[in-house]
C-alpha positions in Angstrom: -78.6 -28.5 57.6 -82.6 -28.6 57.7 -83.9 -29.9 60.8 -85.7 -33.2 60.5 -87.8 -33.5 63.3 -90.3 -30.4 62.5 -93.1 -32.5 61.8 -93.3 -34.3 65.2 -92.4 -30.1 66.8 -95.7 -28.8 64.7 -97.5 -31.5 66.2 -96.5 -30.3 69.7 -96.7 -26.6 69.1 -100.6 -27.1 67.5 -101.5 -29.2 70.5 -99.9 -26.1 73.1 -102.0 -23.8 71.5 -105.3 -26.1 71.3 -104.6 -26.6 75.2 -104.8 -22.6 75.9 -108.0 -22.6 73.9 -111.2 -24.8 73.5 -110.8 -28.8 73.5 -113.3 -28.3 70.3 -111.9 -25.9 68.0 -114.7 -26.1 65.4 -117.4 -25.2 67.5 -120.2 -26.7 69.0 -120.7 -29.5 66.4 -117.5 -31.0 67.1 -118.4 -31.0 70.7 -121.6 -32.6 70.0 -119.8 -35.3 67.9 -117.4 -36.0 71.1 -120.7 -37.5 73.1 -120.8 -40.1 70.2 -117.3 -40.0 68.5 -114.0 -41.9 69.2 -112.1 -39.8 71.7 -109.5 -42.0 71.9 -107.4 -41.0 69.2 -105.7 -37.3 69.8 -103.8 -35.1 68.9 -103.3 -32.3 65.8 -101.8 -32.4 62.6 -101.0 -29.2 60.2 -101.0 -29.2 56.4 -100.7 -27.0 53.6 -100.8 -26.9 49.9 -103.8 -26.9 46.9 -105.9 -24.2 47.1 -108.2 -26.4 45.0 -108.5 -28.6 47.5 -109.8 -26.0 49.9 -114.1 -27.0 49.5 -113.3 -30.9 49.7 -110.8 -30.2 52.9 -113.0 -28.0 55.0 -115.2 -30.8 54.7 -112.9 -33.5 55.3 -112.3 -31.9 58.8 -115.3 -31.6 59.6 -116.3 -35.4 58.5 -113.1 -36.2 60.4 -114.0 -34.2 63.3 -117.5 -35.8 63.8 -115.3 -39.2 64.0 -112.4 -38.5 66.0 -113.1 -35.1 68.2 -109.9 -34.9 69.7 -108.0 -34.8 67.0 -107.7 -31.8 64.6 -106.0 -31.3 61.6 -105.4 -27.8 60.6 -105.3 -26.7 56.7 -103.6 -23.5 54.7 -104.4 -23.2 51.2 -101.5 -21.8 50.3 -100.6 -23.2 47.2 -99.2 -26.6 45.8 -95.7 -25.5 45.3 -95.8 -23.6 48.4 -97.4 -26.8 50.3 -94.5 -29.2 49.1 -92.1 -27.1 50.1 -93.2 -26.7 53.4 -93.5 -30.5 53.7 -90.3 -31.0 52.2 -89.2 -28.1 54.8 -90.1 -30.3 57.5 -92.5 -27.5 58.3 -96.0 -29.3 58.3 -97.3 -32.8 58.6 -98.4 -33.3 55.1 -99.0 -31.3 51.8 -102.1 -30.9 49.5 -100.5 -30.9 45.9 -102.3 -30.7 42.3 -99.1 -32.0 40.9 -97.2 -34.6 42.3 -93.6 -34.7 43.5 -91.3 -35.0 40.4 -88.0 -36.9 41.2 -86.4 -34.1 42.7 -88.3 -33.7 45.4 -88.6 -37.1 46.2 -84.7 -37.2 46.6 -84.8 -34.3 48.4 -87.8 -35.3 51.1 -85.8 -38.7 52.2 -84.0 -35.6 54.9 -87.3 -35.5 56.5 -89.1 -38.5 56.0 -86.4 -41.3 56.2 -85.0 -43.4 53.4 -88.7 -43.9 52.1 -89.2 -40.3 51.7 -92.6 -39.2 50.6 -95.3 -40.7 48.5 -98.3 -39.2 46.6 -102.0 -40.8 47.2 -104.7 -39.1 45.0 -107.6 -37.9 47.0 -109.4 -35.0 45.1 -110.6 -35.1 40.9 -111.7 -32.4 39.6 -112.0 -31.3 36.2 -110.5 -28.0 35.5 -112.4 -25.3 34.0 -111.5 -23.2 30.7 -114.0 -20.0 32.2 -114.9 -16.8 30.3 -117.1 -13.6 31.6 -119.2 -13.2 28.3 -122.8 -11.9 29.0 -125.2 -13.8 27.5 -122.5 -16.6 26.6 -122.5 -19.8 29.1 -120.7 -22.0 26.6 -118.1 -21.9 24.2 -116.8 -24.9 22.1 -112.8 -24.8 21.6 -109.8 -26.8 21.1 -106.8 -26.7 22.7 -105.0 -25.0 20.0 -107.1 -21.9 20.2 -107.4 -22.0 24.0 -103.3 -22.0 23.8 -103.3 -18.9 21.3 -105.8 -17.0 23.3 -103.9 -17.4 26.3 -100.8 -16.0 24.2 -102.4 -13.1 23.4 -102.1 -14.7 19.6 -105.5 -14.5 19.5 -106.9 -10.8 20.6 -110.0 -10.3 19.8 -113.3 -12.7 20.7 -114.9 -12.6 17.4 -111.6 -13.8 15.9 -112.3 -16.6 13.1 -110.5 -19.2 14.8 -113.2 -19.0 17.4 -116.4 -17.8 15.0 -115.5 -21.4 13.1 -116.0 -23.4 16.1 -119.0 -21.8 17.0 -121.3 -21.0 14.8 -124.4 -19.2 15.6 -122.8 -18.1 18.5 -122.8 -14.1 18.6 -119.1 -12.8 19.5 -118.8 -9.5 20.9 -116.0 -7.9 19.2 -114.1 -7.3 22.5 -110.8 -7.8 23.3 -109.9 -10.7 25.8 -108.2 -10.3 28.4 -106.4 -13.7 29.9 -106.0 -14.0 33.4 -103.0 -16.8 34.7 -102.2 -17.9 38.4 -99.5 -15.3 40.1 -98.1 -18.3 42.3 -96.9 -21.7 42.2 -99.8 -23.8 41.4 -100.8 -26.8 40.5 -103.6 -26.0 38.7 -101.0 -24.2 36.4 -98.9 -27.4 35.6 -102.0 -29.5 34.9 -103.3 -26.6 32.5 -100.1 -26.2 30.5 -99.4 -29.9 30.4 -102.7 -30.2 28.7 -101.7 -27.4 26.4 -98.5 -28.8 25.6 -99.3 -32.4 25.1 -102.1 -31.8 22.9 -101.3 -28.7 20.8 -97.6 -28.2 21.6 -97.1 -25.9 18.2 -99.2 -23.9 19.6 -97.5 -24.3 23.6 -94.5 -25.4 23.1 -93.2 -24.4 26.6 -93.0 -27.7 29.0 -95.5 -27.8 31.9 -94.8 -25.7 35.3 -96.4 -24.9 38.0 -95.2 -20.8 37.4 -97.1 -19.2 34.4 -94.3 -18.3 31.8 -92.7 -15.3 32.6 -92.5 -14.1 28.9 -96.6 -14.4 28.6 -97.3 -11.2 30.5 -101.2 -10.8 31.5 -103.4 -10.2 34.5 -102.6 -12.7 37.0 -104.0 -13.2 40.4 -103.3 -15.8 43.3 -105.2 -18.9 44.0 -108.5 -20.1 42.4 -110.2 -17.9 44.4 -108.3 -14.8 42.8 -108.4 -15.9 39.2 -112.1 -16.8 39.2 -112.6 -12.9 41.4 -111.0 -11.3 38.6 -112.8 -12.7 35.8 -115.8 -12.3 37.2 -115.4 -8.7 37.5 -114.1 -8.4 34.1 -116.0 -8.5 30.8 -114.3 -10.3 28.4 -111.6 -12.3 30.6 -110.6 -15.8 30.3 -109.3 -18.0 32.6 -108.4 -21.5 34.0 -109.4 -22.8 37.6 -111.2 -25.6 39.8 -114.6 -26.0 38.3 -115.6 -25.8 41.8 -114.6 -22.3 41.9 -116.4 -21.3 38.8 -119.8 -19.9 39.3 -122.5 -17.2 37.9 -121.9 -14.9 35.9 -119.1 -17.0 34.1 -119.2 -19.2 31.2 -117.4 -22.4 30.8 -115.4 -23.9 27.8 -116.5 -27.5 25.9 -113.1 -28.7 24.8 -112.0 -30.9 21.6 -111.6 -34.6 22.2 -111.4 -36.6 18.9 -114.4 -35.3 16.7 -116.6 -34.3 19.6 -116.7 -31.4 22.2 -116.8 -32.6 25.8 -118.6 -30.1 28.3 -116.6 -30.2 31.9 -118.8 -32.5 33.7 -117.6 -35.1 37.0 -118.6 -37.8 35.2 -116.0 -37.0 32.0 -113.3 -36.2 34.7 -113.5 -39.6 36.2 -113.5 -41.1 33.0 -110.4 -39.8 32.7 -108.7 -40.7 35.7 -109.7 -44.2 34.9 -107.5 -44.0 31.7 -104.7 -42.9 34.1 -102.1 -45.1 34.4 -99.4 -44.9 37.4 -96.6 -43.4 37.2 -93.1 -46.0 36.4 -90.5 -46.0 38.4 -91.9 -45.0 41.9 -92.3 -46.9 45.2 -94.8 -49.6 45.9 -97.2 -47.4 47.3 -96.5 -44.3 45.1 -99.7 -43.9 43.4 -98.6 -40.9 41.4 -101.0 -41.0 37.8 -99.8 -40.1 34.2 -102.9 -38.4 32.5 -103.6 -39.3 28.6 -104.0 -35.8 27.6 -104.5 -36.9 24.2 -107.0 -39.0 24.4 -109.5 -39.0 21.6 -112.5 -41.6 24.1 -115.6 -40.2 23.7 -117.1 -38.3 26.8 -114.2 -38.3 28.7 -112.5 -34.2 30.0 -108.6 -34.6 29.6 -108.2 -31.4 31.1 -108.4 -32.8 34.7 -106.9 -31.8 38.0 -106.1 -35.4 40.1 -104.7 -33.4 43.6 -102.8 -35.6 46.3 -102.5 -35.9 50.0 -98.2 -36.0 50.3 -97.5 -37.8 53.0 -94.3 -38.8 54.8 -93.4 -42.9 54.8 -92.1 -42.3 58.5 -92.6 -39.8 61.1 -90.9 -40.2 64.3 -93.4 -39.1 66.2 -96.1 -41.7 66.9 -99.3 -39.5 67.5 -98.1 -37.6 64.5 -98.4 -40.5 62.2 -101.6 -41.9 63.9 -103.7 -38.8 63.1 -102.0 -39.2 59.4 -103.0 -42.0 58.9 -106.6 -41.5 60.5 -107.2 -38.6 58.4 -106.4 -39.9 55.1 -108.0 -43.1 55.5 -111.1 -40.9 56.1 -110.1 -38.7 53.1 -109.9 -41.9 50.1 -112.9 -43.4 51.8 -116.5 -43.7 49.9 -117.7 -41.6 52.5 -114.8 -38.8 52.4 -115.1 -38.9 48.6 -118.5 -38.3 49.3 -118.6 -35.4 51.3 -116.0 -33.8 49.2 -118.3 -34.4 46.0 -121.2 -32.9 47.8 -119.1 -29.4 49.1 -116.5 -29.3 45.9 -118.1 -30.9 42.9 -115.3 -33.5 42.9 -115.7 -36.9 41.2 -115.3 -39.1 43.8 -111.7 -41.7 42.9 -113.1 -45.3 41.9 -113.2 -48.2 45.1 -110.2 -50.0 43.1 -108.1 -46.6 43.8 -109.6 -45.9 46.9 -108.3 -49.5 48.4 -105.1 -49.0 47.1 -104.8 -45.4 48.9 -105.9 -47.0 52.4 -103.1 -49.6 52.1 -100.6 -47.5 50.7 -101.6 -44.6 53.2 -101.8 -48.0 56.4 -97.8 -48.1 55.4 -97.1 -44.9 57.4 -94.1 -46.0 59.8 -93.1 -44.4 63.3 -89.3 -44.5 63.8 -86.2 -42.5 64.1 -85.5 -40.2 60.9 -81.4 -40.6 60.4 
């Protein structure tokens, strides 16, 4: 039977090991902040999860750090799949997660977070990127139909007429492409093939998942990081990843909404989070968001990554769930949105979502976990 009071132990076992060490374990910023800060509230909290998230929680801590220098949270970008399970392991305090928990896993968390279980607060938009290595090419208009294909391996060749017809005047190298997928359980994955699948599903029939489909064989690598790496290095590779991971040389995708293509931009990622509507049948402060993938607005980027903060509704230990509910206030604030905005190229959730977060996330209980 799992244990159910790992949280409150990683709490304890973080804090022993900060105790052998320095009281400021990022340095001597954090122990400049601690002349000014509140010192009042300590203690250490470790999390796990979205490697998207990675930017926009380094600076998180730091922000968080600057406020509170005594406590610490600790972050592993490990994956979203692998960061729920870990929470739903009883193995950290909370998970990072570009997908949030389907009904499963909110049955199954209730063994470590009391009857309440776990809920989902969105604290990190970010459009995700369609991104090519093409020299001489920094944009590419496409819809999703082709974008399915070519990940398929339906579509070979770059100079293929499906995409010549879309982009005309554009000179295609006749070279093959090469698509690159996520190795590991990602979030970024299910958002990308739930796009596919809602809005071309002839051409991707398979059902969202965070694992790339096994019968698609192509390069894969791990993390954002790794699939961005790869591409980079190759000419002629595809793939799908953060925007904030994309960078020189690689060029990025302008996909089909209605009539119009729509360049990845903040701005059209937001816009699409505001069509969002929450998810039915969760608990009051589950603010778990169902995506229109097909919308046909103008300007807005369907192909958006909204990545949550998974927390517990109780923890039995009391510093445990202060520090939780410290940090994530921080995180959903206007000023945590906008230091992540400024490190990750997020777009930052409205103030309507962001007040509903800070009650939802002011819920946290302390008690016994039966």
């Amino acid at each position: 039977m799992r244990s159910r009071a790992v949280p409150s132990l990683s709490l304890a076992v973080v804090l022993g090991l900060t105790a052998c060490g320095s009281d400021y374990p990022l340095g001597a910023e954090q122990e400049a902040a601690a002349q000014r800060g509140d010192t009042s509230l300590q203690g250490a909290v470790t999390a796990s999860g979205s490697s998207a998230q990675g930017p926009a929680m380094d600076a998180w801590r730091s922000g968080f750090a600057a406020l509170y220098p005594r406590a610490q949270v600790q972050y592993s970008p490990d994956g979203s799949g692998a960061g729920r399970g870990a929470l739903l392991a009883g193995a950290v305090g909370f998970a990072g997660s570009d997908a949030y928990l389907d009904d499963e896993e909110r049955a199954e968390s209730t063994e470590v977070c009391g009857p309440g279980g776990a809920f989902n607060i969105p604290a990190y938009v970010s459009p995700i990127s369609v991104a090519f290595n093409l020299p001489g090419i920094e944009a590419l208009d496409l819809d999703a139909a082709t974008v399915a294909r070519m990940f398929r391996g339906e579509i070979a060749m770059w100079n293929d007429p499906a995409i010549a017809a879309q982009n005309p005047g554009v000179e295609l190298p006749a070279r093959p492409i090469s698509a690159v997928s996520r190795s590991d359980d990602s979030g970024t994955t299910e958002n990308f093939t739930d796009y596919l699948h809602a809005v071309a599903p002839e051409a991707w029939p398979e059902e969202p998942d965070g694992m790339w489909p096994a019968d698609l064989e192509n390069e894969n690598a791990k993390g954002n990081a790794g699939v961005v790496t790869t591409v980079a290095g190759t000419v002629g590779a595809v793939t799908y990843a953060d925007d904030s991971a994309v960078g020189d040389p690689l060029g990025r995708v302008a996909l089909r909404v209605g009539d119009t293509y729509v360049p990845v931009s903040s701005e059209a990622a937001a816009a699409a989070v505001d069509l969002a509507a929450r998810v039915p049948g969760r608990q009051e402060y589950d603010l778990a968001l169902d995506l229109d993938r097909t919308t046909t607005a103008p300007g807005v980027y369907p192909l958006v990554l909204v990545s949550y903060h998974v927390y517990c509704a109780r923890y039995e230990n009391e510093a445990t769930a202060v520090v939780v509910r410290a940090f994530g206030t921080y995180a959903v604030s206007a000023e945590g949105q906008a230091e992540a905005a400024a490190a990750a190229k997020s777009s930052p959730i409205s103030a309507g979502l962001s007040r509903q977060a800070t009650e939802a996330i002011a819920s946290i209980e302390v008690g016994r976990i039966p």
